[in-house]
C-alpha positions as CSV (number, residue, x, y, z in Angstrom):
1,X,53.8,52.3,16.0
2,X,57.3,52.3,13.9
3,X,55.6,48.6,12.7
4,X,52.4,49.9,11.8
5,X,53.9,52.8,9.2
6,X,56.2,49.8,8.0
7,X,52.9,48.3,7.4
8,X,51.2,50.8,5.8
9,X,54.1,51.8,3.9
10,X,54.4,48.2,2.1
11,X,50.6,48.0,1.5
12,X,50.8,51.7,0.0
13,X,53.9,50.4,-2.3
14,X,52.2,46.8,-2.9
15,X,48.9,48.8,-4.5
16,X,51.0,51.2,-6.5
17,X,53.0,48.4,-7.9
18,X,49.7,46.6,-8.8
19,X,48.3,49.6,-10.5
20,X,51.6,50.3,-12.8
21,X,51.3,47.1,-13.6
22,X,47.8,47.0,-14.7
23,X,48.2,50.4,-16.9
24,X,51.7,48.5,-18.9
25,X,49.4,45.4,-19.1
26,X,46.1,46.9,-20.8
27,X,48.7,49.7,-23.0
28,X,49.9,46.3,-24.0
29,X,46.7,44.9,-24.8
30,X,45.7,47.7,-26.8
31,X,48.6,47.5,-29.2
32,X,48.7,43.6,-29.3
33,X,45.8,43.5,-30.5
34,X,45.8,45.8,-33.4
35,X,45.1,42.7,-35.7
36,X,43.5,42.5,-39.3
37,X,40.7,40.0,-38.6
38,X,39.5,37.6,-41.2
39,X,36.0,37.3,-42.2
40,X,34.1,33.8,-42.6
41,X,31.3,35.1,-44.4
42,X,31.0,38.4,-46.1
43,X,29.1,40.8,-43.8
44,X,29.6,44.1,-45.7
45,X,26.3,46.2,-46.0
46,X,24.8,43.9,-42.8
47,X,25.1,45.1,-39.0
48,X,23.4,43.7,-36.1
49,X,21.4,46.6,-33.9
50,X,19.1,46.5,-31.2
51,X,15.3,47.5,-31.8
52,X,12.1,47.2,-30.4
53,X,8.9,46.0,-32.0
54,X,6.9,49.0,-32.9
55,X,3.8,47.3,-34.2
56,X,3.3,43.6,-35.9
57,X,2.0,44.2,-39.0
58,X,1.3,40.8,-40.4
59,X,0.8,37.9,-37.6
60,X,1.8,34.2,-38.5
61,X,-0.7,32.7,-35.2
62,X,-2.8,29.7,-36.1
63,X,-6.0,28.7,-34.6
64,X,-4.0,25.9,-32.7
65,X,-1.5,28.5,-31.6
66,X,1.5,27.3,-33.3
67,X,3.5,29.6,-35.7
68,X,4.5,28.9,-39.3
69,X,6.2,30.8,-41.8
70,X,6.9,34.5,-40.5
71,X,6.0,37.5,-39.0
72,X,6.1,41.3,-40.7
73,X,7.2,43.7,-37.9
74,X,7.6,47.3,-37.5
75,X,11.1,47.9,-35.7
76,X,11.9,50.8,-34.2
77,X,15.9,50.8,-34.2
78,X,17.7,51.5,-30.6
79,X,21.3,51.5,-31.9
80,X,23.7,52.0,-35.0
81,X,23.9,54.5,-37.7
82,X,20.2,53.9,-38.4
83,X,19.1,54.6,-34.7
84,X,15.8,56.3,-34.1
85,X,14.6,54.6,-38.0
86,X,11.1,52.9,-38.3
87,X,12.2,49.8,-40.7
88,X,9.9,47.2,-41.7
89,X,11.3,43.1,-40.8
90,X,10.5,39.5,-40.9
91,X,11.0,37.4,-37.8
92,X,10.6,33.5,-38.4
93,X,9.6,31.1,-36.7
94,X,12.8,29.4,-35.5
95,X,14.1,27.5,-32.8
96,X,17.5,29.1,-32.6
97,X,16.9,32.5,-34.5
98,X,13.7,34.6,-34.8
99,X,11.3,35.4,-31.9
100,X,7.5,35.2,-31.1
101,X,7.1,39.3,-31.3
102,X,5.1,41.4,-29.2
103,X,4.6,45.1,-29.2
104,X,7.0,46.8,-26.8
105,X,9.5,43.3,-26.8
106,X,13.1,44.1,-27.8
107,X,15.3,42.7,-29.9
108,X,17.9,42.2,-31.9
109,X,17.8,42.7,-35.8
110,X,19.9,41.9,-38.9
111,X,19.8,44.8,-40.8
112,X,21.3,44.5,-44.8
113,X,21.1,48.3,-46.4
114,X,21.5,48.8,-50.1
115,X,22.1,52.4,-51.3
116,X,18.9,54.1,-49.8
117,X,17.3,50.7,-49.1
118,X,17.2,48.6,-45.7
119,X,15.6,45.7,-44.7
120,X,16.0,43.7,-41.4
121,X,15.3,40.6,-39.9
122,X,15.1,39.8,-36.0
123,X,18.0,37.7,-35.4
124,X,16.7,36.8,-31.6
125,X,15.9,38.3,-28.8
126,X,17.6,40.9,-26.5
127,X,18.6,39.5,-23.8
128,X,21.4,41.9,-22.7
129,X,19.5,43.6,-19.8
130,X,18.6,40.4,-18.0
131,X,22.2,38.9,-18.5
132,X,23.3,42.6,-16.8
133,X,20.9,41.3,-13.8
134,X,21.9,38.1,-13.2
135,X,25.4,39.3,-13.1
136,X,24.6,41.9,-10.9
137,X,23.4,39.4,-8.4
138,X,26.0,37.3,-8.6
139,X,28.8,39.9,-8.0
140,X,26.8,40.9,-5.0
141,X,26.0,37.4,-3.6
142,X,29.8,37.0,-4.1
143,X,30.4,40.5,-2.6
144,X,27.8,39.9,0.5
145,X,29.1,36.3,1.0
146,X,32.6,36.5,0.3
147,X,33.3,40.2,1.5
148,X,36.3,41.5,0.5
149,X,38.0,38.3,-1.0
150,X,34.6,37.8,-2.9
151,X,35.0,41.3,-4.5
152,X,38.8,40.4,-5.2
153,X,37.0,37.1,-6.2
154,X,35.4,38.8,-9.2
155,X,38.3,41.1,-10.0
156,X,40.2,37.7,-11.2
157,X,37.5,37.0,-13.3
158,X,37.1,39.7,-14.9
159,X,41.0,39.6,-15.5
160,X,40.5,35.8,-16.8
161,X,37.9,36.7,-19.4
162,X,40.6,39.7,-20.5
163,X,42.9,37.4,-20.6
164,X,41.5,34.9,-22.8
165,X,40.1,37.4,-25.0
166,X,42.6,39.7,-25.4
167,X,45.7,38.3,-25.3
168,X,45.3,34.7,-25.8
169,X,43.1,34.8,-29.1
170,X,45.5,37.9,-31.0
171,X,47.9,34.8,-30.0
172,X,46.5,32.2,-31.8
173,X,45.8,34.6,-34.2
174,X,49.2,36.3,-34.8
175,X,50.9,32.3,-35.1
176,X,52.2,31.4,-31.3
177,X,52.4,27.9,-30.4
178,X,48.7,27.5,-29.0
179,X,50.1,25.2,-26.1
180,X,53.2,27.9,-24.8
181,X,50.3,30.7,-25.5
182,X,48.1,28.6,-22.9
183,X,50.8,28.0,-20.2
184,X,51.5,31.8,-20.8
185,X,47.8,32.4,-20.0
186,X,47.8,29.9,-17.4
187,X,50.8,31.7,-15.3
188,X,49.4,34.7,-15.6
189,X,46.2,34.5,-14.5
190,X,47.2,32.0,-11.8
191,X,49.5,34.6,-10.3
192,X,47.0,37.4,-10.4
193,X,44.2,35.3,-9.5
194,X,45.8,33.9,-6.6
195,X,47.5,37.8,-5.7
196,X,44.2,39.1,-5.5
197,X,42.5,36.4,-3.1
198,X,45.4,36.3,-0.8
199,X,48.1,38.8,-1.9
200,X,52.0,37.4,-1.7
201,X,52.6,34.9,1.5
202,X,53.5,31.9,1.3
203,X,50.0,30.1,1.0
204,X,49.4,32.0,-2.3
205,X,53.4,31.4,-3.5
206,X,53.1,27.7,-3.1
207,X,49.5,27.5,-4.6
208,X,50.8,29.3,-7.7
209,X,53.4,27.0,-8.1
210,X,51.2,23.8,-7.1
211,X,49.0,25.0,-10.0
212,X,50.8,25.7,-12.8
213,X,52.9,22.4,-12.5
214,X,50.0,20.6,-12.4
215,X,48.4,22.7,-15.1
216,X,51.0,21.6,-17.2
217,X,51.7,17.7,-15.9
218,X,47.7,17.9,-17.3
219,X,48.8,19.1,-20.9
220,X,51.7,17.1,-21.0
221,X,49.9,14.3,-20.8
222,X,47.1,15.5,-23.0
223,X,49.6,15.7,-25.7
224,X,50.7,12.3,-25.5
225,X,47.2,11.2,-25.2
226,X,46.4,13.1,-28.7
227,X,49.9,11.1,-30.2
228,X,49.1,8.0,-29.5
229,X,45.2,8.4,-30.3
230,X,45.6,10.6,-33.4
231,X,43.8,13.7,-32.1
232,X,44.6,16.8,-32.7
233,X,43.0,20.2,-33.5
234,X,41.6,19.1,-37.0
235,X,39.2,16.6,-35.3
236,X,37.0,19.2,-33.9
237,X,33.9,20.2,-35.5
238,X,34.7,23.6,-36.7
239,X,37.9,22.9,-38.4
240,X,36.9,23.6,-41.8
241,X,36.3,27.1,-40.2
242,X,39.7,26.8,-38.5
243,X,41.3,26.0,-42.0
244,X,39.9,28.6,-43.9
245,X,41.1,31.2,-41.5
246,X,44.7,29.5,-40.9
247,X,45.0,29.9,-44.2
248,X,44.3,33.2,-44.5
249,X,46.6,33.9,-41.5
250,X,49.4,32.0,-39.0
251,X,47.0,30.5,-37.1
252,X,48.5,26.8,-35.9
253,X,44.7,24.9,-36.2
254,X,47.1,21.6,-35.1
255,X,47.4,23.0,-31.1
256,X,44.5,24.3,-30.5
257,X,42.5,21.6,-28.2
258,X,45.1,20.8,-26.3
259,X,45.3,24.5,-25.0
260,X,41.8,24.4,-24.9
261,X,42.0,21.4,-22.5
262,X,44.8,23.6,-20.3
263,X,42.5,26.4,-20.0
264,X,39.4,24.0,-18.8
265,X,41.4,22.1,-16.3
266,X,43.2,25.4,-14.4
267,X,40.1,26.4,-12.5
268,X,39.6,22.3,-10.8
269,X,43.4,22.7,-10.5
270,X,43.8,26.0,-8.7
271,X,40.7,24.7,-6.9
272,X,42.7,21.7,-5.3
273,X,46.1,24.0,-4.9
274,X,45.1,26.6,-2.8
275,X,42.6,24.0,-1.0
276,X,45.9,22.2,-0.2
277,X,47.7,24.7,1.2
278,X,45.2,26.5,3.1
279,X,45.2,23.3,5.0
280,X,48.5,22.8,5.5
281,X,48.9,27.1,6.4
282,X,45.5,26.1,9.0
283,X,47.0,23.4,10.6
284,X,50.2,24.1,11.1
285,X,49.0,27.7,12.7
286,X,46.7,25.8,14.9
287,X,48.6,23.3,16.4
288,X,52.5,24.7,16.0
289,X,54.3,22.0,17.5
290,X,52.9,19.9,14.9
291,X,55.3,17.0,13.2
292,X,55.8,16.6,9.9
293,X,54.3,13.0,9.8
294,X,51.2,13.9,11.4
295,X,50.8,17.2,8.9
296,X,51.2,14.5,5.7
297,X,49.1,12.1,7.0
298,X,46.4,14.7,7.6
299,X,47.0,16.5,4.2
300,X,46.9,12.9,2.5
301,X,43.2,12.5,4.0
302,X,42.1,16.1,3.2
303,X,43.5,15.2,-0.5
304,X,41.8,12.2,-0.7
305,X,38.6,13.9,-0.4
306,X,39.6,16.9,-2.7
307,X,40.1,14.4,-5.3
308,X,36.9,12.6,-5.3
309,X,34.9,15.8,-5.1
310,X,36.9,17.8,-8.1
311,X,36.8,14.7,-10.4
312,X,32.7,14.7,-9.6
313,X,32.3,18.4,-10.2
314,X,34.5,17.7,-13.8
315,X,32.6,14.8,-15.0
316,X,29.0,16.4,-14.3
317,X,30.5,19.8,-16.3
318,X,31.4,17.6,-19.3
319,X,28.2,15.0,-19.1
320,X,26.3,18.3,-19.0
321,X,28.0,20.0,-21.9
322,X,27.7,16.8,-24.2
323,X,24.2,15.4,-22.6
324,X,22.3,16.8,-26.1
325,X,24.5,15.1,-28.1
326,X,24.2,11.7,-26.1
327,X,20.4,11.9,-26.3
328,X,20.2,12.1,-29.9
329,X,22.8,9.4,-30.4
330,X,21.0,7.0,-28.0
331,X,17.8,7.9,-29.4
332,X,19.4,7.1,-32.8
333,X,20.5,3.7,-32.3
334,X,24.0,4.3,-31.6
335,X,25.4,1.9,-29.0
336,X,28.0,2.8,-26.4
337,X,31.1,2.0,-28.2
338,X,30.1,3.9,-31.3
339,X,28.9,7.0,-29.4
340,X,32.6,7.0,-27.3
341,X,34.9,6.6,-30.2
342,X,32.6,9.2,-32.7
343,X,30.6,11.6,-31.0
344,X,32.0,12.0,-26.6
345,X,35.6,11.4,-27.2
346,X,36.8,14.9,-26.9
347,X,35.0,14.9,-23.3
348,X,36.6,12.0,-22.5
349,X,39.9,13.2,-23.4
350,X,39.1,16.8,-21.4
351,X,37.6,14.7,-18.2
352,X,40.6,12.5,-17.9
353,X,43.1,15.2,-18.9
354,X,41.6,17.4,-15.6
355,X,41.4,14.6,-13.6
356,X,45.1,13.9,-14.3
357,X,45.7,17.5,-13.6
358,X,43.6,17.4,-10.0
359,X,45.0,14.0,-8.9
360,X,48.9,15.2,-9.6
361,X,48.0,18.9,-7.8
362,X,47.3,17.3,-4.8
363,X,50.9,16.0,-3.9
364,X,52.8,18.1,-5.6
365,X,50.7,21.0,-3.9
366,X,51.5,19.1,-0.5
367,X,55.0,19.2,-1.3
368,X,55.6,22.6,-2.3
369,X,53.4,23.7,1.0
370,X,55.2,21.8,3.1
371,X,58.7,23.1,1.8
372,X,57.1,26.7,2.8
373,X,55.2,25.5,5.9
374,X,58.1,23.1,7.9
375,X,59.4,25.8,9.7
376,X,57.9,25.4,13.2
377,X,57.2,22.4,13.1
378,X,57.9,19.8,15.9
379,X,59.9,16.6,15.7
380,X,58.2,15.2,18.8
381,X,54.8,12.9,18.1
382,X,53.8,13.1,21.6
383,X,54.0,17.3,21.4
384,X,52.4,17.2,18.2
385,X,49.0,14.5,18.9
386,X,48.7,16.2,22.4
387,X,48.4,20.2,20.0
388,X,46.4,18.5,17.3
389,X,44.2,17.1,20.5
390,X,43.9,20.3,22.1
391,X,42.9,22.2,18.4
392,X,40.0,19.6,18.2
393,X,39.1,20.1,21.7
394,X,38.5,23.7,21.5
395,X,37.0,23.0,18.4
396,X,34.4,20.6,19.9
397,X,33.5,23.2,22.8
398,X,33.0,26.2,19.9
């Protein structure tokens, strides 16, 4: 009973702790990020609303069904300063912006005003509400599935995409080293991430630090990688973008894809860590007279497999991201040297760079489990196969 209140009494203290230091965190937030943003393109007099297509007024349909040139729309406007307005638009017949109206189909319009004048343009559709669905379903198929862990599951997420948004952009954006903003980042949501699925034992101590050294083994070597390449932040694709605004503020352009390649590697990383050391935490519970050369031998197998698995799941995200790009190159003549050094090298850089960071997780996870784990365990082989023999018996008769 006197255990039980113990119990209850830490548990109490562990969730008021947790809540203080969620209300210091997002008071933080809210100051940090009382920043004077810089505009690319001046947007004074334009502001994007939601609307729904009253009536088309003018259809652009040919006889073959194709579209060319525009339609004229009536909008009824569901949002903004102008909400509840009937405004006449133009939607075009785009690929990326416009959209094939119908009455009753919502959307989302650029509206420009001029003294008492407004016109608007549909931008693209409104897709909001479905976007709201499909994550609905997936925070209850992670809910359903993953029961209480899967709900603390999407708690981290959430917390990630705070993270990222609102603390490490006003980072960037205020002049911090992009790569000591990222490991900041990194710490932080690899301790709350891995707090949340599994509070503080020793499993979720040694992941943390399993992950974040190899978080930062990855970056490390990303950054010698970029030196001896030439890479840096003012290869990417946007940097005249970049420039214009790092002039305009202390934003260090130099930095920024190598902390982009932290961020992208943490969740294979964390992946392999806690993998690793709920392992070593299952088998050295199961069979507790286990040796230490039979648990490395079994984590070095369970590793191997990690490995191979993780580097598949990176290379499929990156071919995926960049498969667009390869088409149109290969389509355009380009041969395979050309299209590696110009156009994919970036992905190449990020695969290997996260495959650096999985491969070097895996032992130094194993080590930093096994440093928590060795207590209990046996230094006799023959007490140890004959555990590990009865685990897989009763395993067999399940």
């Amino acid at each position: 009973m006197v255990a039980g209140l113990l119990r209850r009494k830490k548990n109490i203290n562990s969730k008021v702790i947790t809540f203080c230091f969620l209300i210091i965190f997002f008071i933080f937030l809210y100051f940090f990020n009382n920043i004077e943003r810089v505009e690319l393109v001046n947007s004074s007099g334009t502001s994007y609303v939601k609307a729904v297509v009253n009536e088309i007024v003018e259809d652009n349909i040919q006889e073959d069904g194709s579209r060319i040139g525009y339609q004229k729309v009536m909008l009824k406007v569901l949002s903004g300063k102008l909400k509840g307005q009937l405004i006449e638009g133009t939607s075009f017949a785009g690929y990326l912006y416009g959209a094939d109206c119908t009455v009753g189909m919502k959307v989302i319009a650029s509206i420009s005003k001029y003294e008492d004048n407004a016109s608007a343009a549909v931008y693209s559709y409104d897709r909001s509400n479905i976007i709201y669905i499909f994550v609905g379903l997936f925070l209850l198929m992670l809910w359903i599935i993953g029961g209480k862990k899967g709900f603390k599951s999407a708690i981290g997420l959430v917390f990630t995409f705070i993270c990222i948004i609102y603390l490490f952009l006003p980072m960037l954006y205020k002049g911090y080293s992009p790569f000591l903003s990222a490991v900041i980042v990194i710490i932080l949501i690899t301790i709350v991430s891995l707090y949340l699925i599994d509070g503080i034992t020793k499993k979720s101590i040694s992941a943390m630090i399993g992950t974040i050294i190899g978080v930062i083994i990855a970056g490390i070597c990303a950054a010698g990688f970029g030196y001896v390449a030439k890479i840096s932040g003012y290869n990417v694709s946007e940097v005249e973008e970049l420039v214009f605004v790092a002039n305009n503020t202390e934003l260090k352009v130099g930095g920024i894809l190598f902390s982009a390649i932290l961020i992208a590697s943490l969740g294979a990383v964390m992946d392999v860590s806690i993998t690793v050391n709920s392992a070593v935490n299952e088998l050295v519970n199961a069979a507790k007279s286990i040796t230490l050369k039979q648990l490395i031998k079994s984590i070095r197998e369970i590793g191997h497999d990690i490995m191979g698995t993780m580097i598949n799941v990176l290379m499929f995200s990156y071919i995926g991201g960049s498969l667009s790009i390869v088409i149109l190159k290969i389509i355009n003549g380009y041969n395979f040297q050309r299209l590696i050094q110009f156009d994919i090298s970036f992905e190449i850089i990020r695969f290997l760079v996260g495959s650096i960071g999985i491969v070097s997780a895996v032992p130094i996870s194993a080590c930093v489990a096994l440093l928590f784990f060795r207590k209990g365990m046996s230094k006799n082989d023959s007490v140890a196969n004959n555990s590990i023999a009865d685990v897989n018996d009763s395993s067999r008769r399940r």
